[in-house]
C-alpha positions in Angstrom: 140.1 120.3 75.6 139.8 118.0 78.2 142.8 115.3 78.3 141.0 111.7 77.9 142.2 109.3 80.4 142.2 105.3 80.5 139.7 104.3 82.9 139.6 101.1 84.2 136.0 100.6 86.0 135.8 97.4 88.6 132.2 96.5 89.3 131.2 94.5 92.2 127.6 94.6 90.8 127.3 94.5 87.0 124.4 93.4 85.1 125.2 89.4 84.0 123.7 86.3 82.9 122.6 85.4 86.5 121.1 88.7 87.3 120.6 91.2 84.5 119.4 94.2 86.6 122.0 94.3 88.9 124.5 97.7 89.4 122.6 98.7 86.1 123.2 101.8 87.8 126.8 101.1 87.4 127.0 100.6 84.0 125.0 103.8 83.0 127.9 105.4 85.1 130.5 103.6 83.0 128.6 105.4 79.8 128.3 108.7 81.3 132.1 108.3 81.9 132.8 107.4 78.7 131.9 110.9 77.4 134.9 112.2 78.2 137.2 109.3 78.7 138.0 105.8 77.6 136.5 103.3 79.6 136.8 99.1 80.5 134.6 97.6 82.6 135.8 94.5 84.5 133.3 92.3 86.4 133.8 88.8 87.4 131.2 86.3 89.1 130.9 82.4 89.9 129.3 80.2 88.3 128.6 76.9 89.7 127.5 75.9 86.2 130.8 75.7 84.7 134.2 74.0 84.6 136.8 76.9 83.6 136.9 80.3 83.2 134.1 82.0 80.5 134.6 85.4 79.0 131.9 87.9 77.7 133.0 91.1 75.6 131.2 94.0 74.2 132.2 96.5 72.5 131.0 100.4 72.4 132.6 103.4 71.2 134.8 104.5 74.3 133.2 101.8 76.2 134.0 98.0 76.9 132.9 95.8 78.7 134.8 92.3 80.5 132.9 90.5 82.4 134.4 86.8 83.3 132.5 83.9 84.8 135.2 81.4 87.2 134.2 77.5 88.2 132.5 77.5 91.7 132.7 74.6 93.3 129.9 73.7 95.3 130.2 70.1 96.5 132.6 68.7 98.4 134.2 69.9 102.0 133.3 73.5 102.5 137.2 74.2 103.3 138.3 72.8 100.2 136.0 74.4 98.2 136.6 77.8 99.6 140.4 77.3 98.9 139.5 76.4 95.2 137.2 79.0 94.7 139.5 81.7 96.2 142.2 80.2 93.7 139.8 80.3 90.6 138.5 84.3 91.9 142.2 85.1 91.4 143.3 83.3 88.2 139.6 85.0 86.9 140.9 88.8 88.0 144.3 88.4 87.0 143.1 87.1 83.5 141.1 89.9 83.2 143.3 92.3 84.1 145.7 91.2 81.6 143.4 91.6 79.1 142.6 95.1 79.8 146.6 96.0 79.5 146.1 94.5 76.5 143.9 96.5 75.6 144.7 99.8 77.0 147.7 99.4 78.2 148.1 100.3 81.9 145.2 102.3 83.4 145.4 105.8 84.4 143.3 105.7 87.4 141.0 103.0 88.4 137.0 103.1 88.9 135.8 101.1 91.6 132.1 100.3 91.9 130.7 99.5 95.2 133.4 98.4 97.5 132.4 95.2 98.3 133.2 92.2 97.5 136.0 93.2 94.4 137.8 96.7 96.5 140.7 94.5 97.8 142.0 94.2 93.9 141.7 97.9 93.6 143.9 98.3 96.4 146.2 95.7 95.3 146.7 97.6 91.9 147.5 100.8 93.7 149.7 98.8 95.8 151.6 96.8 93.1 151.4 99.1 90.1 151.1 102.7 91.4 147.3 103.2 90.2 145.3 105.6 92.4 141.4 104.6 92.6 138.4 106.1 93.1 135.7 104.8 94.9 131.7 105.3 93.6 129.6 103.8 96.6 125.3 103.0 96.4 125.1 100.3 98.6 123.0 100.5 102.1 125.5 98.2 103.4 127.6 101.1 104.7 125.2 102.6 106.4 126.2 102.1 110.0 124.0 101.3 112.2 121.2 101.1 109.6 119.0 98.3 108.9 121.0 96.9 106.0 124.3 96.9 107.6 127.2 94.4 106.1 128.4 92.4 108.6 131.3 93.6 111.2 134.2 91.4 109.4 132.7 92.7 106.0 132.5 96.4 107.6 136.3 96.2 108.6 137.3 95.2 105.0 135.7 98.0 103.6 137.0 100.3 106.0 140.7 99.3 104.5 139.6 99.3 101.1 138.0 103.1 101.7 140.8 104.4 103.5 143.6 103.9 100.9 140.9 105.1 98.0 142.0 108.8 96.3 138.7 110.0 96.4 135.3 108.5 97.9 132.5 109.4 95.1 129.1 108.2 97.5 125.8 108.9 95.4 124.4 110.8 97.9 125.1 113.8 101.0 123.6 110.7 103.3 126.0 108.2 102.1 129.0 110.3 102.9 127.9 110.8 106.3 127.9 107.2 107.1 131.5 106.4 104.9 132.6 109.4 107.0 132.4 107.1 109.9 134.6 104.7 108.0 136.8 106.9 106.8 136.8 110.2 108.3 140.1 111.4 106.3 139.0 110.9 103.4 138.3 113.8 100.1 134.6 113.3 99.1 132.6 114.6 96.4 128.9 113.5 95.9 127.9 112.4 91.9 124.5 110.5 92.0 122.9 108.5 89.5 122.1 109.1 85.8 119.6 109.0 83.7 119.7 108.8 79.7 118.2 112.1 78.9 116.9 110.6 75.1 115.7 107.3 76.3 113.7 108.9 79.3 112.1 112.1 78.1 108.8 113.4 78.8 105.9 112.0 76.3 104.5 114.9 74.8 101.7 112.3 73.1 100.2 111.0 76.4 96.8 110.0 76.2 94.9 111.1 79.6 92.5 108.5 81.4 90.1 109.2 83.8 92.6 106.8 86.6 95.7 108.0 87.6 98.3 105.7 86.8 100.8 104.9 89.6 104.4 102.9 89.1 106.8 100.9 91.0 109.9 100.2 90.3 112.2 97.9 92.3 113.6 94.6 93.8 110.3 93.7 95.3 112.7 93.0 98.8 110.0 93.4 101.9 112.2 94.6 104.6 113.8 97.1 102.2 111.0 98.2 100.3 107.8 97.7 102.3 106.1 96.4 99.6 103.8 94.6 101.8 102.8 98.1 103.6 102.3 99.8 100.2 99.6 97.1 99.4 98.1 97.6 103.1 97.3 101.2 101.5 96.5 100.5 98.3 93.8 98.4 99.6 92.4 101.3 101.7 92.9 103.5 99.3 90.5 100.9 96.6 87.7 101.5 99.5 87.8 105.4 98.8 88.8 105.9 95.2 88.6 103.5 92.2 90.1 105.6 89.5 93.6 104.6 90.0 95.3 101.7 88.8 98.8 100.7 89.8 101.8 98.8 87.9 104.1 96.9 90.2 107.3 96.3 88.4 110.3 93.7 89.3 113.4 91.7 88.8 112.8 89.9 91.9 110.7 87.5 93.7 107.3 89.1 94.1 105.4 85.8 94.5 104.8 87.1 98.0 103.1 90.5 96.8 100.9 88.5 94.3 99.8 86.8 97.1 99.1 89.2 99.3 97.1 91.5 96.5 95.0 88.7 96.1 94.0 88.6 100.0 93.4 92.6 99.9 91.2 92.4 96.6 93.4 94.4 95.0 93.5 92.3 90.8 91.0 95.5 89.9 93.7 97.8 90.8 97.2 95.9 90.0 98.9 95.0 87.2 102.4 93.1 88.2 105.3 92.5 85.8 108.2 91.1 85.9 111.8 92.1 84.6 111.2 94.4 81.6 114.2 95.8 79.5 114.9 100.0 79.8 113.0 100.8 76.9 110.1 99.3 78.8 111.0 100.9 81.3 111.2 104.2 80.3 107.5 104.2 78.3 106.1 102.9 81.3 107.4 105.8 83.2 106.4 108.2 80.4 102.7 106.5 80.4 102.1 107.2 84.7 101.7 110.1 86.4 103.7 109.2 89.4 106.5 107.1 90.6 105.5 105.6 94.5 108.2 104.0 96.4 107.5 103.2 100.5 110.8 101.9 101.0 112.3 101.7 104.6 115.7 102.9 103.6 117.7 104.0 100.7 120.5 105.6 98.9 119.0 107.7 96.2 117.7 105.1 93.6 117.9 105.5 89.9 114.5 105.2 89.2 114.2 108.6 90.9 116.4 110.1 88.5 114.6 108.3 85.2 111.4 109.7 87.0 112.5 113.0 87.1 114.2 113.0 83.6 110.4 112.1 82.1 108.9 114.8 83.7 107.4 112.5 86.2 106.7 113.4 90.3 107.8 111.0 93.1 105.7 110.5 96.1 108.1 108.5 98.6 109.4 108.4 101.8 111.4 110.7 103.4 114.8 108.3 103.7 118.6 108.8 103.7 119.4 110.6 100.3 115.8 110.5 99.1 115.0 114.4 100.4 118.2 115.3 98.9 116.4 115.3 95.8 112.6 115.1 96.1 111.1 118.7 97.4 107.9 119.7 97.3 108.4 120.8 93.1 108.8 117.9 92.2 107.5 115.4 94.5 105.4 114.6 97.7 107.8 113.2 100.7 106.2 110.9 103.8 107.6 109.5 106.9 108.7 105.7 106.5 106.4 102.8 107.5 103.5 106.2 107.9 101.0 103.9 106.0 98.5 107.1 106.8 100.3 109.5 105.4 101.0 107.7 102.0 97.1 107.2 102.0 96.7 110.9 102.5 99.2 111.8 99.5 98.1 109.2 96.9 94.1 110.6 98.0 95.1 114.3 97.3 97.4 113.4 94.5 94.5 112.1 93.1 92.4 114.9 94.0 94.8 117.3 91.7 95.4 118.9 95.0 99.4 119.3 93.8 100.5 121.2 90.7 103.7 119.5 89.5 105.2 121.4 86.3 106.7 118.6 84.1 109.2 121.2 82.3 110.5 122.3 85.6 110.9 118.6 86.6 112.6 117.5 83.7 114.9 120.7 83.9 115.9 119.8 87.5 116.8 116.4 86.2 118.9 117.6 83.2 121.0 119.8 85.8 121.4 117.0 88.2 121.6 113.9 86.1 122.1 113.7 82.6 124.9 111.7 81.2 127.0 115.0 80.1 126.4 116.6 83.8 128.0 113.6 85.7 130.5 112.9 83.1 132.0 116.1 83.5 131.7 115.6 88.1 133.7 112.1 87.3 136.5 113.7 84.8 136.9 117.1 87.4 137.8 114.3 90.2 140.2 112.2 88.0 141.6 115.6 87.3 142.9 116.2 90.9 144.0 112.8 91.3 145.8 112.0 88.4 147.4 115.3 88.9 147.9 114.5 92.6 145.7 118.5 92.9 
């Protein structure tokens, strides 16, 4: 049997009272992780809202959660108030920290969740208190040279921070070729996203319509999504097939794509909705025959991997990690911005010209995945560092 080790997991995106979605994907690795080990996830965030330090707590199983709002000051000289909120992000981690020793006593390796902005306390716990970390890495930031770059001074940070990691986990084969760049010394091993394999499961009761019934999934963000070219061919695609209808589904501001549906007559053919909870989620997946995403670059997103786990086919561009995954089983791959070829695929997909097999998608998913595949990936890498392998 496996030897349980105390994980502590730092997220620098963590769903929270400001933003509820965010690094969901994080703490769904947290669980997956918690399989095998025992697990506290620490996140803190400003709020401008309040006058001292606030503390959230909840409680699983294997599985707890921190999360710890600080004072932000906004008024006032901007120097001052970056000295004061610098001073309140410290007091907020070191509090936080000590109640995780409380808790668990001192970690046996530590979990950090997207490099930027909370790495640097990693390294300073490796530094100060001999804890190796690991490093599990989703966001576009790093891709260098990409659209979504961070920012040279932010780059060279997380250059440091990824150097001095253990073991750099990116979700992708994509990903690691760009943190390569960073950190070309580094061991890798690629573990992608999860999905709950009992929440999102194929829905052997679907009732059939005579429309196909299309989903997206995401933060509605223009320039990395392309929402606005996915509407360009929905548009065309209303003025050669009516039996479709689409559900556009975000935490973010859409306002824009309302808009702009209502300028390409699209109401017949578009339902939006805003921020739903994973439930909904998932029996909205169940409910559509295919996930569409037109995005202009990506990791590999979640909602791929929720897809998948329902059964469900992906038709999507053909981005960073994307292809990694989506092959012509289970899914239907175009060149980004080609607002032709999406046409062509959502015409023919329409057409029944493809003959996805949901068991075979589902199985795929299962293998790649589920909680229990990537909890095992995680506890095989804190293995060889904890044991300095």
């Amino acid at each position: 049997m496996n030897r349980r080790f105390k994980v502590l997991n730092i997220c620098s995106w963590y769903p929270n009272d400001f933003n509820p979605t965010l690094g969901n994907f994080v703490q769904k690795h947290a669980e997956s992780i918690s399989i095998q080990n025992d697990v506290i996830t620490l996140a803190i965030f400003p709020d401008s809202s309040t006058q001292k330090q606030r503390f959230v707590q909840n409680i699983g199983n294997n599985l707890e959660e921190i999360i710890i709002y600080y004072p932000k000051r906004i008024k006032g000289f901007y120097i001052f108030n970056l000295i004061r909120n610098f001073i309140a992000h410290v007091k907020a981690f070191n509090a936080g920290y000590a109640l995780v020793k409380s808790k668990m006593g001192k970690p046996d390796i530590v979990h950090l969740n997207i490099v930027y902005p909370l790495g640097i306390w990693a390294v300073w716990l490796k530094w100060i208190y001999k804890i190796p970390y690991v490093v599990t890495e989703n966001s576009t930031g790093l891709h260098v040279g990409g659209d979504n770059v961070y920012p040279k001074h932010i780059l060279k940070l997380c250059r440091f921070i990824l150097r001095n990691a253990d073991f750099l986990l990116p979700v992708s084969e994509n990903l690691k070729s760009n943190m390569k760049l960073l950190s070309p010394k580094s061991r890798f091993s690629i573990i992608s996203n999860v999905a709950d394999s009992k929440l999102f499961a194929p829905n052997k009761n679907k009732v059939q319509t005579d429309k196909k019934q299309f989903i997206h999934i995401s933060t509605a963000n223009d320039r990395h999504k392309n929402i606005s070219g996915m509407l360009r061919v929905l548009a065309e695609l209303s003025k050669q097939k009516t039996n479709f209808h689409f559900n556009f589904v975000s935490d973010g501001d859409y306002q824009y794509a309302i808009d702009l549906a209502k300028k390409l007559v699209l109401d017949e053919f578009i339902t939006f909705h805003s921020t739903k909870t994973t439930e909904e989620i998932s029996q909205m997946i169940q409910d559509s025959d295919a996930l569409v995403l037109f995005s202009n670059y990506e990791n590999f997103p979640c909602v791929i991997a929720e897809s998948f786990m329902c059964g469900i086919p992906v038709i999507s561009t053909n981005v960073n990690g994307i292809p990694e995954h989506v092959h012509s089983d289970n899914g239907i791959l175009v060149n980004r911005g080609d607002e032709a070829a999406l046409l062509t695929a959502l015409i023919d997909f329409i057409n029944d010209k493809y003959d996805f097999r949901s068991e075979q998608i589902r199985t795929y998913a299962l293998n790649h995945f589920s909680y229990e595949a990537v909890s095992t990936k995680f506890h095989e890498v804190y293995e060889k560092v904890i044991n300095r392998q």
